[in-house]
C-alpha positions in Angstrom: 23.0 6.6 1.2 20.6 9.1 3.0 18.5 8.7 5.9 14.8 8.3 4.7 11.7 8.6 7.2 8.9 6.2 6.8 5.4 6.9 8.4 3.6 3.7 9.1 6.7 1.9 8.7 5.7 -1.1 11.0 2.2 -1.1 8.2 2.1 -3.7 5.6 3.5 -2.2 3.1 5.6 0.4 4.6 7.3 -2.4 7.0 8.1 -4.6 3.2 9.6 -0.9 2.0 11.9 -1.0 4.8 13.1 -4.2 4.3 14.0 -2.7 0.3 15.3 0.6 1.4 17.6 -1.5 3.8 18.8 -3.8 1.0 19.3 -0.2 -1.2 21.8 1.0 1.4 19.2 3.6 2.6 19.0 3.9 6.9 15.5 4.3 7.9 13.4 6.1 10.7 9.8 4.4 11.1 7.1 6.7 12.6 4.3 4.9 13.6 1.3 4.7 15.7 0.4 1.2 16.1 -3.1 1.8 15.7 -3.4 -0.5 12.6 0.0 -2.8 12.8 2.1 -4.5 16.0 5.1 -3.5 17.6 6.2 -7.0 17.5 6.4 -6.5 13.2 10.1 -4.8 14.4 10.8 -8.4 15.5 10.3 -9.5 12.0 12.1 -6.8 10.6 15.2 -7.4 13.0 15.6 -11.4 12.0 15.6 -10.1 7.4 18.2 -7.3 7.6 20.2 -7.7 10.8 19.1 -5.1 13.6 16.5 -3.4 14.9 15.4 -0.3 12.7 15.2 2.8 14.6 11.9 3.8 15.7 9.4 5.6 17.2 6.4 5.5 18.6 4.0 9.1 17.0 0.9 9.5 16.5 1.3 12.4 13.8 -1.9 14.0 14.6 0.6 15.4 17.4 1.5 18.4 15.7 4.6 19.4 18.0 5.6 16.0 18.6 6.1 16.0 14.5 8.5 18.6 14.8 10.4 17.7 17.4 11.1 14.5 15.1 12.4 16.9 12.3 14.0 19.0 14.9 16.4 15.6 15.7 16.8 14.0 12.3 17.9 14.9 9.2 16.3 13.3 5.9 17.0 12.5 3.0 13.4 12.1 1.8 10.1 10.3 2.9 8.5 7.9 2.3 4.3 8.2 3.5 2.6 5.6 4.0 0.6 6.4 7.6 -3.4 7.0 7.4 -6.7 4.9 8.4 -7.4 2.9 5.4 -10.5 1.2 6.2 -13.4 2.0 3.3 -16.1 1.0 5.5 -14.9 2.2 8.8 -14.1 5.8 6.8 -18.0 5.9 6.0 -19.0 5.7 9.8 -16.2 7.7 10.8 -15.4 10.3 8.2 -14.1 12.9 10.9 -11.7 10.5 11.8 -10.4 9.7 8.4 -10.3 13.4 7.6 -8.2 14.4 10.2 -5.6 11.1 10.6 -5.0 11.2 7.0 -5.5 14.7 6.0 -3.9 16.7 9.2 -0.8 14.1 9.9 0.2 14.6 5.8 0.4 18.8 6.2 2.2 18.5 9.4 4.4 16.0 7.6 4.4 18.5 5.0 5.3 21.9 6.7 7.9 20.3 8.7 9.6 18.8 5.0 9.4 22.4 3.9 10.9 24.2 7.3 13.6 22.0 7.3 14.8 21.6 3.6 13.2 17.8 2.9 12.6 18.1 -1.2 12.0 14.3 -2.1 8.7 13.2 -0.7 6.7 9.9 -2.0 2.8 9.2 -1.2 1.0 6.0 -0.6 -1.7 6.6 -2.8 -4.2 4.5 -5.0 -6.7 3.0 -7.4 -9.4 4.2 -5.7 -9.0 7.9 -6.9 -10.0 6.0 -10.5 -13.6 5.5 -9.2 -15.5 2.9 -12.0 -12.9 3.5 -14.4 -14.1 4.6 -18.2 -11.8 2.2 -20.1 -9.4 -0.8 -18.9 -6.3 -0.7 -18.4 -6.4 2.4 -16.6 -3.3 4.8 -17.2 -2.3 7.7 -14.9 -4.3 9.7 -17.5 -7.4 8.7 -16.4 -10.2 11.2 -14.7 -10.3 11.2 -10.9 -13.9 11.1 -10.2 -15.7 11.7 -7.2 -14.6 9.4 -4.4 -17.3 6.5 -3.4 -15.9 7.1 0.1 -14.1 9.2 2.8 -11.0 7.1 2.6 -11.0 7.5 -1.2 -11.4 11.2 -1.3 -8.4 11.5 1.6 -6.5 10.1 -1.5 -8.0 12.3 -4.1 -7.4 15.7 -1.2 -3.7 14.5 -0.5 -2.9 14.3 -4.0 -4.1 17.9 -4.4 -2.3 19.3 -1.5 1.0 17.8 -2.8 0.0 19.4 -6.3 -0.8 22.6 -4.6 2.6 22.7 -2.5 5.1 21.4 -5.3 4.1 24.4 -7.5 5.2 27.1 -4.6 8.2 24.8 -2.6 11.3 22.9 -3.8 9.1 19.9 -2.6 9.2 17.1 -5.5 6.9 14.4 -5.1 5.7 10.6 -6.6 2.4 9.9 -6.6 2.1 6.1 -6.6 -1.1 4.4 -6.9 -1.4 0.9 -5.7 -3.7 -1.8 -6.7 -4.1 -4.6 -5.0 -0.9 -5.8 -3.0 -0.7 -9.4 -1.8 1.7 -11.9 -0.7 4.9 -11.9 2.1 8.1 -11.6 2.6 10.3 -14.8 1.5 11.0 -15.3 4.9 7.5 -15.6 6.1 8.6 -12.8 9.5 6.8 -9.8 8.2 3.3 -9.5 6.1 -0.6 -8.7 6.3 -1.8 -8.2 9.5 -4.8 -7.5 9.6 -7.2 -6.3 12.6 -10.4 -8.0 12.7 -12.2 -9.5 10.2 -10.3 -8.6 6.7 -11.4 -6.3 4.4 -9.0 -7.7 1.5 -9.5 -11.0 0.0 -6.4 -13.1 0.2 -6.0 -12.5 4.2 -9.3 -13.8 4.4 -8.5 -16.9 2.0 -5.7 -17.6 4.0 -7.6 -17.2 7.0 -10.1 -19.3 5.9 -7.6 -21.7 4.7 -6.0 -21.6 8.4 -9.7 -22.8 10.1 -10.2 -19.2 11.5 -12.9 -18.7 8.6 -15.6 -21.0 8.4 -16.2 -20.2 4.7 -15.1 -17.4 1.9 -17.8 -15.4 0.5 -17.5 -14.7 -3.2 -19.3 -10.9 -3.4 -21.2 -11.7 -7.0 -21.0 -14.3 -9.8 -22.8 -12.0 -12.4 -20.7 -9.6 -13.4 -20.1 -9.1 -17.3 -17.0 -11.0 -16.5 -15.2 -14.3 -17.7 -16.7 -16.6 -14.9 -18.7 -13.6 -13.2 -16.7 -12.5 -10.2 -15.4 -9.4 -9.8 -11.2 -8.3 -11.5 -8.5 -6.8 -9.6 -4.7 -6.4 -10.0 -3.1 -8.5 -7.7 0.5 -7.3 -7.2 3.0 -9.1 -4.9 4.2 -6.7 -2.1 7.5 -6.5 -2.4 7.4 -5.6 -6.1 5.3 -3.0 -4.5 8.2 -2.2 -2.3 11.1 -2.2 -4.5 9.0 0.0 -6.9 9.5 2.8 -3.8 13.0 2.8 -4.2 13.4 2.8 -7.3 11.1 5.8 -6.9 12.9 7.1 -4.6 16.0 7.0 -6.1 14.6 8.8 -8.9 14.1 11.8 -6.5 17.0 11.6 -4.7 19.1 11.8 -8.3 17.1 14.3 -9.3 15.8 13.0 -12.2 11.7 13.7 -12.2 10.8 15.8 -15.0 8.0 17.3 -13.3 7.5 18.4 -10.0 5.2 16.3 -9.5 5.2 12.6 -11.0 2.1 9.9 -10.9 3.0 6.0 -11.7 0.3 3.4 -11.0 2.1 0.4 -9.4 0.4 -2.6 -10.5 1.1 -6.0 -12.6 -0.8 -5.0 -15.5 -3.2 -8.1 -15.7 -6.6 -8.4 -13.9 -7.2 -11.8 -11.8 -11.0 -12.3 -11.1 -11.9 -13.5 -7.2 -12.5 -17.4 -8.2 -9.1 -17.3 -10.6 -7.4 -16.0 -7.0 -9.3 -18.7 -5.5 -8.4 -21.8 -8.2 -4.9 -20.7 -8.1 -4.1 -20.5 -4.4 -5.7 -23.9 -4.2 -3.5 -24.9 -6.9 -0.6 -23.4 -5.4 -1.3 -24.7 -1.3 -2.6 -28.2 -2.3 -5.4 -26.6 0.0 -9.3 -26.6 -0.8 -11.1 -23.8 0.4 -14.4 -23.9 1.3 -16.4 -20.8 -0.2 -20.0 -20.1 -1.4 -21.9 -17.2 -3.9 -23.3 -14.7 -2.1 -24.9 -11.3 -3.0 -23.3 -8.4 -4.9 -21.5 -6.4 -2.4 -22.3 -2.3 -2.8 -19.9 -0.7 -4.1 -17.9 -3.1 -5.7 -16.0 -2.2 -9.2 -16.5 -4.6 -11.9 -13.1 -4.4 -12.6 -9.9 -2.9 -11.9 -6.1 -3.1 -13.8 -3.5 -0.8 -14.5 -1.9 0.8 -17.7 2.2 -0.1 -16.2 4.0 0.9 -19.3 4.8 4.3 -17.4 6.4 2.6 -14.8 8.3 0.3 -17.1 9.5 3.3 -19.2 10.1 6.1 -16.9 11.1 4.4 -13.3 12.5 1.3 -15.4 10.2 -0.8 -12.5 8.2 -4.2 -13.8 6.9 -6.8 -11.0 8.9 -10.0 -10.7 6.7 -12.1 -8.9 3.1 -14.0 -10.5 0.1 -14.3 -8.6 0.9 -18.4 -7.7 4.2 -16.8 -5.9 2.2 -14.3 -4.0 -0.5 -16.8 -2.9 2.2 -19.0 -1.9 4.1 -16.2 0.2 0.9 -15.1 1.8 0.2 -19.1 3.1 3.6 -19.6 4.3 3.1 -16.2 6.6 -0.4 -17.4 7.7 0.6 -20.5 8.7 3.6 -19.0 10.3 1.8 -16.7 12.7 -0.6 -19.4 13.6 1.8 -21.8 14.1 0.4 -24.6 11.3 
């Protein structure tokens, strides 16, 4: 099997897609900055699948230092997963997002087409949906105008990759996440987040774990079931596995378009106190949380259309929402020693 480069390898996802692309028979170079995940995750990685991964510390910003890496390595494909993800932080700091997410991809991108790379995947997501206009939401659905900075990196990157697989050999899947949860099996890799959480289950397990006095619950008057908002809560390694099977897609030359979109979700929405019930279900753990205000910005709700994944990538998650719950507490209490 080929030698694939993953960017933000040592991230959340992209260190769970290493773990898959090992299992695949793929060898791996991880580019990463550390600005949003630990050098100790290699640690992790070392104990699942044997030996230390090959990496290297980049910030890819560094336009020559991207390259050189190309320069040294032959690939196979890659695999992006590296940008500033923050939605809030992207609103104070929109120069920041622009150029970490936008200017690290076309280096990425030049150096793919200098050097003969065709089969490229991107990290995308929901959030290029907006609101959506009907549920679930298929690959069909508009792009609207981004609600933030991070968001429109998405909607720009998808563009560029539009723009550049019409004049290149460059073939490229699009795959849009919705919410990934959960941990390894093994507990040694999963969410790591850097401060306060922006996602809800770190901060459930957090709060679970006595770091977190309580959980807020943003809203319980939507024109939902019990009021809280819906997302699609999909375990991360499905999420990974789904990337090579992508992948492989590429690398058989099998996309019937230069350019292929698959949403990568579980297909069912889970509203923020059915998350709650069933990881207290799940833990035998209660967690303390109270009602607070709407939060702006917040989609009612959010679930994807998977029967293009199931029919064209022959992907379908394996894991349920109690599973990922369960995954995510066993890595929280791991880390914090509990």
């Amino acid at each position: 099997m080929g030698k694939i480069l993953v960017t933000g390898g040592l991230g959340y996802i992209g260190s769970h897609t290493v773990v898959a692309l090992h299992e695949s028979g793929y060898s791996v170079l991880i580019v990463d900055d550390l600005s949003n995940s630990e050098r100790t995750v290699l640690q992790g990685l070392e104990k699942i699948i044997g030996f230390t991964p090959e990496f290297i510390e980049l910030d890819l910003r560094d336009k020559a230092a991207v390259k050189n890496i190309f320069d040294q390595h032959s690939f196979d494909g890659v695999i992006h997963f590296a940008a500033s993800k923050a939605v809030g932080e992207s609103v104070e700091n929109p120069l920041l997002y622009y150029e970490n997410n936008i200017n690290a991809l076309v280096y990425v991108l030049q150096n793919c087409v200098a050097h003969g790379v065709h089969n490229f995947i991107f990290s995308s997501s929901c959030t290029v949906y907006g609101e959506p206009d009907y549920l679930p939401i298929d690959e069909s659905a508009p792009i609207k105008r981004a609600l933030s900075p991070y968001g429109n990196t998405k909607q720009i990157a998808e563009e560029i990759l539009h723009d550049l697989c019409k004049v290149s050999d460059l073939r490229t899947i699009l795959l849009r996440y919705f919410n990934p949860i959960g941990a390894h099996d093994s507990a040694l890799i999963g969410e790591l987040p850097k401060g306060v959480p922006q996602n809800l289950v770190p901060f459930i397990t957090q709060t679970a774990a006595g770091l977190r006095e309580q959980l807020s619950v943003f809203g319980d008057d939507y024109p939902t079931a019990d009021g809280s908002c819906i997302r699609d809560y999909i375990h991360v390694m499905d999420l990974a596995e789904a990337h090579v099977v992508a992948l492989d897609r590429l690398v058989k030359k099998a996309q019937q378009e230069p350019v292929e979109v698959f949403n990568l979700g579980t297909g069912q929405g889970n509203s923020v106190l059915e998350v709650i019930k069933t990881f207290e279900e799940a833990t035998s753990v209660t967690l303390p949380y109270k009602i607070v205000g709407r939060r702006e910005g917040d989609v009612i709700a959010v679930y994807a259309d998977t029967k293009k994944a199931t029919q064209v990538l022959g992907w379908s998650t394996q894991r349920d929402l109690a599973t990922s719950l369960s995954s995510a507490w066993a890595w929280e209490k791991r880390i914090r020693g509990l």
